[in-house]
N, C-alpha and C positions, 0 to 999 in steps of 0.2 A: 881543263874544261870541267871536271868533275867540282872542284875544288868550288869555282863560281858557280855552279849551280846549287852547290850547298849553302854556300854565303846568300846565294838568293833567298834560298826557301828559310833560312835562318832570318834574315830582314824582314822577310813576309810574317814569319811568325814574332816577331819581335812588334812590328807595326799592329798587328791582330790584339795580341795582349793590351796595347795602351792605350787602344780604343775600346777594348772589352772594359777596361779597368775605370778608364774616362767617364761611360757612360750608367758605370755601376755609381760610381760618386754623387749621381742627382738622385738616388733613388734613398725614399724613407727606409731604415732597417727594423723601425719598431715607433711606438703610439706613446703622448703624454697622457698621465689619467686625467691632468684636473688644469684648468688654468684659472691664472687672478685673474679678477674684474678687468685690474687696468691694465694685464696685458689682453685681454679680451678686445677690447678699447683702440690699441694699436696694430689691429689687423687691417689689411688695406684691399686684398683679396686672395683669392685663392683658387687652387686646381685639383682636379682628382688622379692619382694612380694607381694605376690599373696595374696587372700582374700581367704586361704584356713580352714575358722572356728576359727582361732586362730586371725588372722590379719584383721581388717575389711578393709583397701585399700591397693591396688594397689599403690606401690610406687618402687623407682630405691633407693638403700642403697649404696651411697659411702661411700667409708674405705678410710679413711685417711690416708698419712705418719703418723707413730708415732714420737711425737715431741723427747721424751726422753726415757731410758730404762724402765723408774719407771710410767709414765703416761700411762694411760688406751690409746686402740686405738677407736679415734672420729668417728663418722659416723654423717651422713648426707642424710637427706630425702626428694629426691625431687618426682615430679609431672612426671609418664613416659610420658602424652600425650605433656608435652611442648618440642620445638623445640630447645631449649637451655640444656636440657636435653639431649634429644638425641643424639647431636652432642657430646655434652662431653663421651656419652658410645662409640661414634665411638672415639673420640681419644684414650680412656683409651684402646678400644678393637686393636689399631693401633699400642700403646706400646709395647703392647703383643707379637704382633709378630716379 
């Protein structure tokens, strides 16, 4: 009896970890300084992340054009307090409409 309750709480923590670990993998870890024009160009939209326990900064996540059917879609993590930043969410938010 001992034995399976150990196995249990062993699976419970094994399950805990690769969901902990899962949802750390969509989080930015750090900010580009500068981007080219023409990847400026192929931004399609983007989201903000918040430092909410999962994510430790605050950053602006552009989504790329996808280059091909078969290629993953790129992101990109910039810095929301720079100015070069911002401007680019107001063009991307200017597409939109």
């Amino acid at each position: 009896m001992k034995f399976q309750v150990l196995f249990f709480l062993m699976l419970l923590t094994c399950m805990y970890l690769s969901l902990a670990q899962g949802s750390y993998g969509n989080c930015c870890l750090g900010y580009v300084q500068k981007m080219k024009a023409s990847a400026k160009r192929k931004i399609e939209s983007y989201r903000m992340q918040d430092t909410d326990g999962d994510c430790n900064i605050r950053a602006v996540v552009f989504t790329m054009k996808k280059r091909s059917s078969h290629k993953k879609q790129r992101t990109v993590c910039a810095n929301p307090q720079e100015s070069w930043v911002q401007e680019l969410i107001r063009t991307v938010d200017m597409k939109d409409h």
